[in-house]
C-alpha positions as semicolon CSV with decimal commas, in nm:
position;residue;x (nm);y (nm);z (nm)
1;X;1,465;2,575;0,563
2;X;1,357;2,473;0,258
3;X;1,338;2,718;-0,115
4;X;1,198;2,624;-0,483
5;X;1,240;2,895;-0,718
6;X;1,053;2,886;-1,039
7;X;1,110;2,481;-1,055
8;X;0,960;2,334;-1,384
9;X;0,933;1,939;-1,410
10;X;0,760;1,730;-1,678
11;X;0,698;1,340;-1,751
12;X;0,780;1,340;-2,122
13;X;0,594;1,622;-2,303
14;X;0,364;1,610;-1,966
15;X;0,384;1,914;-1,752
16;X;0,380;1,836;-1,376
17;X;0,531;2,128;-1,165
18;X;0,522;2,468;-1,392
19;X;0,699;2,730;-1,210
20;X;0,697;2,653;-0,824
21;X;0,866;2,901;-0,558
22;X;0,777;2,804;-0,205
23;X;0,929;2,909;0,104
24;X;0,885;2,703;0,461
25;X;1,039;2,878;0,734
26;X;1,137;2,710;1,052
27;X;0,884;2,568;1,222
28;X;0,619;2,600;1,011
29;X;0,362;2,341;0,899
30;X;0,294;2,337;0,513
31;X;0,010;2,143;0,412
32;X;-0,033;2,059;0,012
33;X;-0,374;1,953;-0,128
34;X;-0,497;1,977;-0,462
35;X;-0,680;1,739;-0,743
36;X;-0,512;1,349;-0,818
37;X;-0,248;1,462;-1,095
38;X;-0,182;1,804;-0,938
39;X;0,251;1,715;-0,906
40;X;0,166;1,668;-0,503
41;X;0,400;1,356;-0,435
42;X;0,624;1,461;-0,750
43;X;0,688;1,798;-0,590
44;X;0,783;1,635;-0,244
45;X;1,045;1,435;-0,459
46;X;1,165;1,735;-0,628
47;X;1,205;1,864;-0,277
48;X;1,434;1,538;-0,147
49;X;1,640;1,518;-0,521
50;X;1,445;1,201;-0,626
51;X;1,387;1,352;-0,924
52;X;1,556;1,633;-1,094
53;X;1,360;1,933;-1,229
54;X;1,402;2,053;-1,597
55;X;1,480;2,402;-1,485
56;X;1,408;2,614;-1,140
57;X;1,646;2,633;-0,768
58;X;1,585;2,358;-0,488
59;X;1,761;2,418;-0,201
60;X;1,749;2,253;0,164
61;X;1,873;2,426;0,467
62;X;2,091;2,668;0,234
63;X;2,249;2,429;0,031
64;X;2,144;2,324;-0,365
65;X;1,957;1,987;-0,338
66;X;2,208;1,823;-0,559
67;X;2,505;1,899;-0,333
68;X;2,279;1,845;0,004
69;X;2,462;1,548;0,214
70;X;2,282;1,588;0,572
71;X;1,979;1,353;0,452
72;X;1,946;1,244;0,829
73;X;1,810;1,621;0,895
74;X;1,520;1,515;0,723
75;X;1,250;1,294;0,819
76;X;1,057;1,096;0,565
77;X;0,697;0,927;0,567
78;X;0,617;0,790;0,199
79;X;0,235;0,687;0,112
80;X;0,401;0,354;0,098
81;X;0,403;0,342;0,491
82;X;0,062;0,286;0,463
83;X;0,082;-0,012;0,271
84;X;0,340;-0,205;0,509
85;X;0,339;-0,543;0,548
86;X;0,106;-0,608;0,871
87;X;0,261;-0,943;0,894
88;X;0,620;-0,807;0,900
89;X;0,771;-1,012;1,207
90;X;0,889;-0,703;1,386
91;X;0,797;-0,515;1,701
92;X;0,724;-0,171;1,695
93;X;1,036;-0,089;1,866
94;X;1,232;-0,275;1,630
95;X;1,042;-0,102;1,340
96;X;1,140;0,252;1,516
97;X;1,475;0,203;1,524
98;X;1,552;0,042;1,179
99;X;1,510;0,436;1,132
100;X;1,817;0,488;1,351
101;X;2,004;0,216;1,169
102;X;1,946;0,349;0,850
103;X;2,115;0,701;0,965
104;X;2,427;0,545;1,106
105;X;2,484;0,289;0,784
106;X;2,477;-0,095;0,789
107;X;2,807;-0,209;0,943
108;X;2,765;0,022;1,297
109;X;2,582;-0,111;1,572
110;X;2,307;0,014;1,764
111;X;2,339;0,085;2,145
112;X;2,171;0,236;2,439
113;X;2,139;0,591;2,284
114;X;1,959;0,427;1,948
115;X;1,730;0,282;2,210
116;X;1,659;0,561;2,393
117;X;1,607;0,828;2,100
118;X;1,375;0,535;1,955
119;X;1,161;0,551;2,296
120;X;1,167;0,908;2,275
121;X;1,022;0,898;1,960
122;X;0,731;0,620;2,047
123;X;0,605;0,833;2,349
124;X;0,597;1,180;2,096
125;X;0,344;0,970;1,948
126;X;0,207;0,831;2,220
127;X;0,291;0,454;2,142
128;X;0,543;0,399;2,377
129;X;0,371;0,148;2,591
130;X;0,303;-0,070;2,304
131;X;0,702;-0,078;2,184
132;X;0,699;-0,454;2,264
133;X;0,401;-0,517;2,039
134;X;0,440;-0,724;1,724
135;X;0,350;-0,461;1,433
136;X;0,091;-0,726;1,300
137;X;-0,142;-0,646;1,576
138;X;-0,249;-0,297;1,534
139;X;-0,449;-0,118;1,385
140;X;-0,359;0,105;1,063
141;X;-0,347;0,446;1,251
142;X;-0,149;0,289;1,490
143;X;0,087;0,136;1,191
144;X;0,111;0,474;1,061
145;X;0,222;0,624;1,396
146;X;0,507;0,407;1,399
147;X;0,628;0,501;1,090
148;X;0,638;0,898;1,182
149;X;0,787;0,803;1,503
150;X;1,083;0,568;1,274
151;X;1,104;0,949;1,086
152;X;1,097;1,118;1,434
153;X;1,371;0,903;1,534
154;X;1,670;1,040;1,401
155;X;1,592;1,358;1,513
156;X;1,516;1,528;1,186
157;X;1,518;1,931;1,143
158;X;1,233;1,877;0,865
159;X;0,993;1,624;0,844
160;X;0,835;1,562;0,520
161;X;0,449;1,306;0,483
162;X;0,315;1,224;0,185
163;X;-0,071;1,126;0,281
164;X;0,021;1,012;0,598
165;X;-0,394;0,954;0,625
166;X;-0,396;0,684;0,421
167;X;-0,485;0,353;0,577
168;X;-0,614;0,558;0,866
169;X;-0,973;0,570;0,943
170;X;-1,242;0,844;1,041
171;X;-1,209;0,774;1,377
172;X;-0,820;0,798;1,420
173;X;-0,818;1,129;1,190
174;X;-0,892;1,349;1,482
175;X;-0,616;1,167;1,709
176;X;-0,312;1,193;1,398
177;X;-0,413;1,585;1,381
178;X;-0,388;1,614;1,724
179;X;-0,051;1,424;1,711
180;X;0,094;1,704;1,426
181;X;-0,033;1,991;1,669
182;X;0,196;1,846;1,957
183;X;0,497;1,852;1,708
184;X;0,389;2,173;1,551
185;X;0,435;2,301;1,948
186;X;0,761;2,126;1,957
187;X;0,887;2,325;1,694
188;X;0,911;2,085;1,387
189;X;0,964;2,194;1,058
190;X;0,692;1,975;0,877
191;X;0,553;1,913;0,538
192;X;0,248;1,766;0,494
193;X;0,058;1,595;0,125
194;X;-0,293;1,491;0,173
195;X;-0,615;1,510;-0,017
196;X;-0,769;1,573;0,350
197;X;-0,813;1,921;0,295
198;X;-1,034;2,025;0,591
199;X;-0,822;1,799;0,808
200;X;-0,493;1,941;0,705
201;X;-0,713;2,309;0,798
202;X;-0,736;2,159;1,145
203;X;-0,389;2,252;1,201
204;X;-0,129;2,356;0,945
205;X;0,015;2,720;0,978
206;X;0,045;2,721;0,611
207;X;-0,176;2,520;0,274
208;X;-0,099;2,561;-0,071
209;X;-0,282;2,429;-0,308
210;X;-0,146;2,286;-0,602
211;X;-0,306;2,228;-0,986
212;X;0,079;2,211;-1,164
213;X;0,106;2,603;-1,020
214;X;0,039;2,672;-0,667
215;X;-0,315;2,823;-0,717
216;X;-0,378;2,907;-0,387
217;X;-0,116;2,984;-0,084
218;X;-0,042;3,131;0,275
219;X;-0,261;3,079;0,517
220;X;-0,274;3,217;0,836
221;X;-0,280;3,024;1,180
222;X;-0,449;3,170;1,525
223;X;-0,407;3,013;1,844
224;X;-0,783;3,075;1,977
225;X;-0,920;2,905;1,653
226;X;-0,849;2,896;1,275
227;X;-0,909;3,126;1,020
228;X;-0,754;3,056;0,660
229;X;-0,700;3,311;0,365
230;X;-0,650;3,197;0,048
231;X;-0,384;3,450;-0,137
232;X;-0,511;3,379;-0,510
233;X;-0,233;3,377;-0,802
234;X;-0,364;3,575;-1,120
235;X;-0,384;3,277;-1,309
236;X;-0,589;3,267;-1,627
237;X;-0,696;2,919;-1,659
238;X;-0,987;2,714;-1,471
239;X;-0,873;2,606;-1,148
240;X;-1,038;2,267;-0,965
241;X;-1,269;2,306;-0,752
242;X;-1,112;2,026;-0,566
243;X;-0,773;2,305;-0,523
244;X;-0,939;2,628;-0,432
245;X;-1,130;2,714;-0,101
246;X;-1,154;2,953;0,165
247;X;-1,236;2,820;0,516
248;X;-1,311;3,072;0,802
249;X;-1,336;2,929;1,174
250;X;-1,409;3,127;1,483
């Protein structure tokens, strides 16, 4: 689904990503965790040709990310979702299928099918019965369930969160894993940034952790509980704290 092969990217004489190959298979669920500075949200650009790496292979369902045109296979949930506008005067049906409008380009209208697919999307999420709600009323979980169910919309092959816990409380952490086990079931192809790394242990089939290399990688998912090894790189230098652990449950 998606391939990085020895991709180097740096900020001036800064080094951000030094050497990155990562593999995500279909229907697997990547999550990436490491220290602030680590090239987390810089790699997930990388990955959707923001930005264009110094040197190294990025391809997307087969095809080089610079001659990639499908961009409505792939669902997108930036840290700015968080950060919307809880005054916007919009419903949350209206929000979810701005998502479908943005697939089929400004000048085509949207008709029953947008509707329904947008529905569709709301109950995956379980916000369906609050569609008719103005956005400005709920809470941030519930904000940032809307804005996976806008990605979830257009029926993406790979759907791609950067910190999708932010503006998301303790209380609604438990509920937003649950929500990525249900699509994990489902069979989406998802990739996943947070500094939550116990969370993201809760339920990803795969974590890498990043420090400019991936320092730590492939994990290993069980259906009766969770039990994560940590296949260390050889690498020399000092590696955060904050990047490397190894979490055994059951």
């Amino acid at each position: 689904m998606i391939d990085l092969t020895d991709v180097h990217f740096t900020y001036g004489c800064h080094p951000v990503l030094d050497g990155i190959s990562l593999h995500v298979q279909e229907g697997e669920v990547v999550g990436i965790t490491g220290p602030n500075g680590a090239g987390k949200s810089t790699l997930l650009y990388v990955i959707m040709g923001l930005i264009k790496p110094q040197s190294g292979e990025v391809k997307i369902l087969g095809v080089p990310v610079n001659k990639f045109k499908d961009w409505h296979k792939i669902g997108y949930v930036s840290q700015k979702a968080a950060l919307f506008n809880r005054s916007y005067p919009a419903t949350v049906l209206e929000v979810v299928i701005s998502g479908r409008a943005a697939m089929r380009g400004l000048f085509r209208f949207l008709g029953r099918e947008d509707k329904r697919r947008a529905e569709e999307a709301l109950e995956r999420v379980n916000m369906l019965s609050q569609r008719y709600t103005p956005l400005s009323e709920l809470s941030g979980g519930q904000q940032q369930r809307v804005m996976i169910a806008r990605a979830l919309a257009v029926q993406p092959r790979i759907l791609i969160m950067d910190e999708p816990t932010n503006g998301v409380d303790a209380a609604n952490l438990a509920g937003l894993a649950q929500l990525f086990k249900n699509l994990h079931n489902d069979g989406v192809t998802m990739i996943l940034v947070s500094h939550e790394s116990e969370w993201l242990s809760s339920f990803a089939s795969k974590r890498v952790c990043l420090d400019r290399k991936i320092c730590s990688c492939s994990c290993h998912y069980y259906p009766d509980g969770i039990r994560w090894r940590d296949c260390m790189n050889s690498r020399q230098e000092k590696i955060s704290l904050d990047c490397v652990d190894s979490l055994v449950r059951g």
